[in-house]
C-alpha positions, 0 to 999 in steps of 0.5 A: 924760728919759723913764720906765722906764715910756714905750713905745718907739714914743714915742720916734722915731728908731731907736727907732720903727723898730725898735718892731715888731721890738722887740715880737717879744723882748718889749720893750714900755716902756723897763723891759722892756730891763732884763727882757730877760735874757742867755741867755749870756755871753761870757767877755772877763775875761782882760786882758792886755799884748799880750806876754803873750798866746799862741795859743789865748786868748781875751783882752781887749788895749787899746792905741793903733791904729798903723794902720787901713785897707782892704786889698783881695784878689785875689778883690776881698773887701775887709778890714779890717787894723789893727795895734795896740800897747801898751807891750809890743808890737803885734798885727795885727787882721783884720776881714772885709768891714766897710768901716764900720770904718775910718770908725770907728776912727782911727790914734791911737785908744785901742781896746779888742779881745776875741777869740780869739788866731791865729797866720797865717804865723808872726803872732799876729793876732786876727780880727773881735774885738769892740771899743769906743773909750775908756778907761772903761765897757767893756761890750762887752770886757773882762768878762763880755759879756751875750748877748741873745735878738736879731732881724732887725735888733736886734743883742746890742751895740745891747741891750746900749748901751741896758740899760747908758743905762737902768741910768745913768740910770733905776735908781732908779725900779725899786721892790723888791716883796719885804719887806726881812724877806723878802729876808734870810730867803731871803738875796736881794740887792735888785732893783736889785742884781739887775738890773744883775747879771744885765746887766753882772756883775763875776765869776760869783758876781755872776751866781748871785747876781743869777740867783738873785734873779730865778727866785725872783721869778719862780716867786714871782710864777707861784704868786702869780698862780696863787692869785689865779686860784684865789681869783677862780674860788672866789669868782666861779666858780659851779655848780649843786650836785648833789642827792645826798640825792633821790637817795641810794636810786637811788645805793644800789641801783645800788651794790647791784647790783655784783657785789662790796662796796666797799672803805672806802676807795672808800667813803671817796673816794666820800663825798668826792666827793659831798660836793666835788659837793653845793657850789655850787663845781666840783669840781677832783679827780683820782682816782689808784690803783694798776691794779685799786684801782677807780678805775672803780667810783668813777668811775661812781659819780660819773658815775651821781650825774651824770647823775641831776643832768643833766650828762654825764660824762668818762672816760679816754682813749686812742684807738680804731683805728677812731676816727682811721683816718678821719683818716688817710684824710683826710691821705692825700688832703690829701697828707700822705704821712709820719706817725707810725704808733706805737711809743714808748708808744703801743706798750704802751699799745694792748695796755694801754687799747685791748685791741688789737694794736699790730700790728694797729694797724700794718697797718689804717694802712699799708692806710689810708695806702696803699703810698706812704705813709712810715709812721714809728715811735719807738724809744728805742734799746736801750730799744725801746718800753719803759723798761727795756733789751732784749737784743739779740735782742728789739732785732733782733726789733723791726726785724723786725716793725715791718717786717713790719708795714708801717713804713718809718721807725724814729726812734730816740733815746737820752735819754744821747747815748750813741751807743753805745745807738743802734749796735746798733739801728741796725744792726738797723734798716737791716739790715730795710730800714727807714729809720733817723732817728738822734737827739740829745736836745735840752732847755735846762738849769735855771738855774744848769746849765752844762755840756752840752746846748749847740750845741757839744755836739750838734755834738759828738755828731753827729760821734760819730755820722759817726765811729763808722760807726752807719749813718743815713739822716738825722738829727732833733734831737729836743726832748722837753720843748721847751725848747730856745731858738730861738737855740741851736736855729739855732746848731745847725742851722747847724753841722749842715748845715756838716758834713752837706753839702746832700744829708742829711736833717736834722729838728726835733721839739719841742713847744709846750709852753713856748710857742717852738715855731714860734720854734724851727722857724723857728730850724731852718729858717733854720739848716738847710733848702736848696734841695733840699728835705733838711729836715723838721719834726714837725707836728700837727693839731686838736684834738690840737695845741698845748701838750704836741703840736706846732704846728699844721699851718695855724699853721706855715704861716701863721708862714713867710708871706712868708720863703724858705721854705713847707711844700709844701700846699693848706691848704684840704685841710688845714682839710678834714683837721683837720674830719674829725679834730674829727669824730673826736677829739669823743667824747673827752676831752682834758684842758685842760692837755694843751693849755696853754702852761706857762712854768715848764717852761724852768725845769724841763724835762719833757715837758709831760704829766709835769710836769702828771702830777707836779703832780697827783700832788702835789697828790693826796698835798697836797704841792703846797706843795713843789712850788717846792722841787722845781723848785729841787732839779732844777738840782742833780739835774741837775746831779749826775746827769750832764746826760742828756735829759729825755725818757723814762725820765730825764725821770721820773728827775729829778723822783722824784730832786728829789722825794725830796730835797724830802721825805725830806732831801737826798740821803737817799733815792737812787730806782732809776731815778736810781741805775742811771743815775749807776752807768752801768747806761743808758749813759754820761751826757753829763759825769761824775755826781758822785763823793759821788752815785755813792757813795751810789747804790752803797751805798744800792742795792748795785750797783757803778758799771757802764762797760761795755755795758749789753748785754752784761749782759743775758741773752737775751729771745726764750728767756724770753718763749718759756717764758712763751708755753708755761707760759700755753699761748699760740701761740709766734711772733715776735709774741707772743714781742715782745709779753710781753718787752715788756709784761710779764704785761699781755701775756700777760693780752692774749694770753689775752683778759683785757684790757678797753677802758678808754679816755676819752670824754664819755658820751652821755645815756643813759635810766636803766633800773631793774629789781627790787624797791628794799628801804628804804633803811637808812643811818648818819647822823652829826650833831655826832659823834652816829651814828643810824640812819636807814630812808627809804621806797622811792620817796620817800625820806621818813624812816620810822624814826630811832633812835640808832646803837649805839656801837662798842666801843672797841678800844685796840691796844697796841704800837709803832707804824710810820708813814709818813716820806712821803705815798703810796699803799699799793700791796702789803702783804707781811705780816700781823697775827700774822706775825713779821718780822725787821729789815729786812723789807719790811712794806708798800710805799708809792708816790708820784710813781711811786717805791715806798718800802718800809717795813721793820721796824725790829728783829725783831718780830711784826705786830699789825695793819696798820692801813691797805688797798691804795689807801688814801693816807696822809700824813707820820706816819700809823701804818702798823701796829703791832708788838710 
């Protein structure tokens, strides 16, 4: 009997043929069927007496074949009719061009069938039931059946036979690697439990049970793999250590030369810095603020201090019209002629980093790209290209102008399904004379989530869309977070084109950030594409590919080889394209994990540069022990907050939720954003939110539950931004009236030239200049907590003078104490020592993972100090201030 551990390939006969398909789903060695986990089960549990069914069920019947036999039609299809029976009665059964079956089933038979129950001319009848002969060991009806992720010729009940031989006969060689001690403290049951769970479970709380089991192996094993690459890279991995004392008066005159001092806390991660540098380990550091905190004077510190050690620096990033516009031209005459050309946030973001104009932006691109060119822009509904709703005249504004400003295309999405946030939009979009590509949300569900976000809901959605009147031109399902799987993908795609006809154009966006998107694509295209050319794809080029983008152009090209399908293009223009893009993007930073496949996303779905950005910013405020205990808390935030899309801005709404619950107790701290989206203020959820979640949204942040329109409570904005246009002495036009609704007081510090490019490049070596005279340098030098003062000369730095440090007096400040419940950043402090303060007040106001947390006075009293600044991090239990 061969070993869990014998490859497949070895074993001859069907399983050598289907080796190469096997391999595709993973299936290696005999033990990978047994971790070829189900995506989905169909639900044959409900066993009755043939005459007890009704209409509509979906049941299991077992009884004797009366008859079976080939039953040919006027328009020559051959069925297959049998009529069986028990000892309460008979049902007819239909199958359709499956001649094999009468070959398969006698008269006499004892036959167990799984269906859904008809009625045709006044006969219940069950068509192209699932089946199995005998009376024992029944795995495909008559129980929770186990679907499988399957291939081209590698169907769920050929799976299903050969887990359910491997559980008989090969179970006892798995070896469960968790310590019974550990098992008990987490309430797991054991591997072998697990597994034939998760495969052939008896009820549902057999399969939470057994899925339980196997996530927290999984993310067990991720973290485990995760420190032993740490540990292998901090042992292994070495680099030259920075001299930071040879040059410590180089360091100190450039410090002296900016035109302000340094904060003590800047000071302090500067020190931090030097000393992650001065070790023969890379540093592995991010450096995070609030705007205006200084975050770039430490950077160039550091930069500074590298480049007097020859290494080049990094800083931080977003692109330069003038810098891609050579890139588009090369699309244009590789034949690209659709691209997206903004919106989303890479409207903001202009006006924020680049000190451009979008709109500018807009109209070097339709002048590159030509007239023809069909230049595509995201909108996020009644959201626009912001995160928080617009009133409906800045949504008719923004048709306006993107049209005026040579878009042709507005993709536009609501993160709720909520085909009413999409009307007015639409309506705006099309009436511009844009081309309107309306949007269902995609993602998978965490484990242990049910409802929605299946194809049946989407399909449900799009009929919402083709009943309601929204007017389209096509239709995208768009996967933010790129988590949906390549089945559901093509289940939907299907029964898109079933109901759109071939004449509508249907698209796929996703990205490659769990690592399916070709498999995804290739699902949409087999599910959706026609002859006639109706369907479109997302794709990207090098470097900015792969990971949290989209595939590669060349590698979806390469993927369709030798099926029905191709993208129509001369792939040697396109290599020439991407050379010319390389060229382009080589002076600027991209992030390694901006481009790297993360496995842990399916069980947590967010767009890839959020989770990254999440985990950074744990690991900044050394929470990032926690984070398995987040990933958990999703599947209930989800679950709780009503099944809306991770895609902006609920994909952040669901992490500060999880977030908040790990850190501060369950459900103890409800976050703003999550808050107004459960009380209804964004729109209806796909299911329901919670009632006990509701209720304390609605006390905690004082709101009533919404369930009206969120535009109809929203106050003109075109008079507001006008006002501000006119108070800040600016030009009143449409375009300045868009860019401060939308960009708030950044806005209106670009509209008045005080912005200043902050993007990220990889400096060029440059020669150090130095002018001026260099005093001595003095410094303060603590050694076994013993301070001297240290004077070095100019030049040289050889130590001139050293003498004991004065002791600091001691000050002791008495009063009560107010301290931190959470780790975070100060971002505002909103009173002072000697200021009085009632019960209540805010007293300063802490950030962490993008949430602001207030801390408040508890009871009437008088500030005595604040003890710490702007910028500084704190952690749990650190004193905030002290009160009387």
């Amino acid at each position: 009997m061969p070993s869990l551990k014998t490859n497949v390939s070895s074993l001859g006969g069907i399983f050598k043929r289907y080796a190469t398909s096997l391999e595709k789903l993973g299936i290696i060695n005999l033990e990978d069927f047994l971790y070829h986990i189900p995506f989905r089960y169909d639900d044959f549990s409900l066993i009755s007496k043939i005459g007890q069914i009704q209409e509509g069920e979906t049941v299991t019947v077992r009884g004797e074949v009366a008859e079976i036999k080939n039953q040919y039609t006027r328009r020559h299809f051959v069925l297959q009719t049998a009529r069986v029976k028990d000892k309460t009665g008979e049902l007819d059964i239909v199958w359709f061009n499956q001649p094999y079956i009468v070959k398969s089933i006698f008269k006499g038979d004892f036959i167990s069938l799984s269906g859904k129950v008809d009625k045709k001319i006044n006969k219940l009848v069950m068509q192209s039931p699932d089946f199995e002969l005998g009376d024992n060991n029944f795995i495909h009806t008559g129980r929770l059946v186990p679907i499988y992720p399957e291939t081209r010729g590698v169907s769920s009940k050929w799976i299903r036979r050969q887990v359910f031989k491997l559980l008989q006969e090969n179970l006892s060689e798995i070896e469960d690697f968790l310590p019974d001690e550990a098992r008990a403290r987490n309430k797991l049951e054991n591997l072998k439990e697990a597994i034939s769970k998760i495969h052939f479970p008896q009820n549902l709380n057999d399969l939470e049970e057994s899925r339980r089991r196997l996530a927290f192996d999984e993310l067990f094993l991720i973290q485990m793999s995760s420190s032993l690459r740490r540990m292998e890279w901090e042992s292994n991995l070495k680099s030259e250590s920075f001299e930071i004392r040879k040059n410590q008066n180089k360091i100190d005159g450039f410090i002296k030369k900016l035109p302000f001092i340094l904060t003590n806390a800047q000071k302090r991660t500067v020190d931090e810095i030097f000393k992650d540098l001065s070790k023969e380990k890379p540093m592995n550091r991010l450096l995070e603020g609030d705007v205006g905190s200084g975050k770039t004077v430490v950077a160039a510190i550091a930069s500074y201090l590298a480049y007097l050690n020859g290494f080049q620096s990094v800083f931080g990033a977003r692109v330069l019209t003038q810098d891609f516009m050579p890139a588009v031209a090369a699309s244009v005459e590789a034949g690209i002629m659709h691209m997206e050309a903004g919106g989303g946030a890479r409207f903001q973001s202009l006006f924020f980093y680049c000190n451009e104009s979008a709109f500018n932006m807009m109209d070097t691109f339709r002048k590159i790209a030509g007239p023809d060119a069909d230049l595509q822009s995201l909108a996020r509904g009644i959201n626009v290209v912001a995160l928080s709703q617009s009133p409906k005249d800045i949504i008719n504004l923004h048709a306006t102008l993107f049209k005026k400003h040579g878009m042709t295309t507005i993709r536009n999405f609501d993160a709720l399904n909520d085909i009413q946030n999409l009307e007015y939009s639409g309506e705006c979009i099309t009436k511009a004379g844009l081309h309107h590509q309306v949007c269902i949300t995609l993602m998978d569900l965490p484990e242990e989530c049910e409802e929605a976000h299946t194809a049946e809901f989407y399909l449900h959605r799009l009929k919402t869309i083709l009943d309601s009147g929204l007017p389209y031109d096509s239709i995208c399902f768009k996967d933010a977070s790129g988590t949906a799987n390549p089945q559901k993908v093509y289940d939907t795609f299907m029964g898109a084109r079933k109901l759109l006809g071939d004449n509508v154009l249907l698209w796929y966006h996703t990205h490659d950030t769990a690592g399916v998107g070709v498999s995804c694509y290739l699902g949409a295209i087999e599910g959706g594409a026609t002859k006639d050319d109706n369907f479109g794809i997302d794709l990207a080029k090098s470097p900015v590919c792969g990971g949290t983008s989209q595939p590669d152009i060349i590698s979806m090209w390469h993927a369709l080889k030798g099926m029905d399908w191709t993208i129509d293009v001369d792939v040697m223009k396109i290599v020439k394209a991407e050379t010319v893009f390389e060229e382009c993007m080589k002076d600027y930073f991209i992030p390694i994990e901006a481009k790297q496949v993360s496995p842990i996303i399916p069980l947590s779905p967010m767009p890839g540069g959020a989770l990254t950005a999440n985990t950074m910013m744990m690991r900044d405020t050394g929470t990032l022990h926690l984070y398995p205990q987040v990933i958990r808390e999703m599947t209930d935030v989800v679950k709780k907050g009503g099944f809306a899309t991770s895609v902006t801005p609920v994909s952040q709404f669901y992490f500060q939720q999880a977030y908040a619950n790990v850190t501060q107790g369950k459900w103890k701290k409800i976050t703003q954003g999550y808050g107004d989206m459960v009380l209804g203020y964004f729109g209806r959820t796909p299911s329901k939110p919670d009632p006990e979640i509701i209720k304390l949204a609605e006390k905690q942040l004082g709101k009533k539950p919404f369930d009206g329109h969120p535009l109809d409570i929203l106050e003109p904005g075109i008079p507001v931004a006008t006002k501000i246009l006119q108070e800040n002495k600016l030009e009143v036009t449409d375009e300045n009236i868009f860019i401060a609704y939308a960009c708030g007081e950044k806005g209106i510090e670009f509209l008045h030239g005080k912005m200043k490019e902050n993007i990220r490049k990889i400096s060029k070596e440059t020669e150090a200049k130095s002018t001026g005279t260099k005093s001595p340098g003095n410094y303060t030098v603590t050694v076994d907590g013993k301070s001297f003062n240290v004077t070095v000369a100019e030049g040289t730095g050889a130590v001139q003078i050293i003498a004991h440090a004065p002791s600091a007096p001691v000050i002791t400040i008495k009063g009560e104490p107010i301290v931190a419940s959470l780790p975070g950043a100060v971002t505002h402090i909103e009173a002072g020592a000697g200021d009085k303060v009632k019960e209540g007040e805010t007293i300063l106001v802490l950030e962490a993972m993008k949430m602001e947390y207030p801390v408040k006075a508890t009871k009437d009293c008088k500030i005595i100090a604040i003890e710490v600044a702007v910028g500084d991090n704190v952690k749990n239990g650190d004193t905030l201030a002290m009160i009387e």
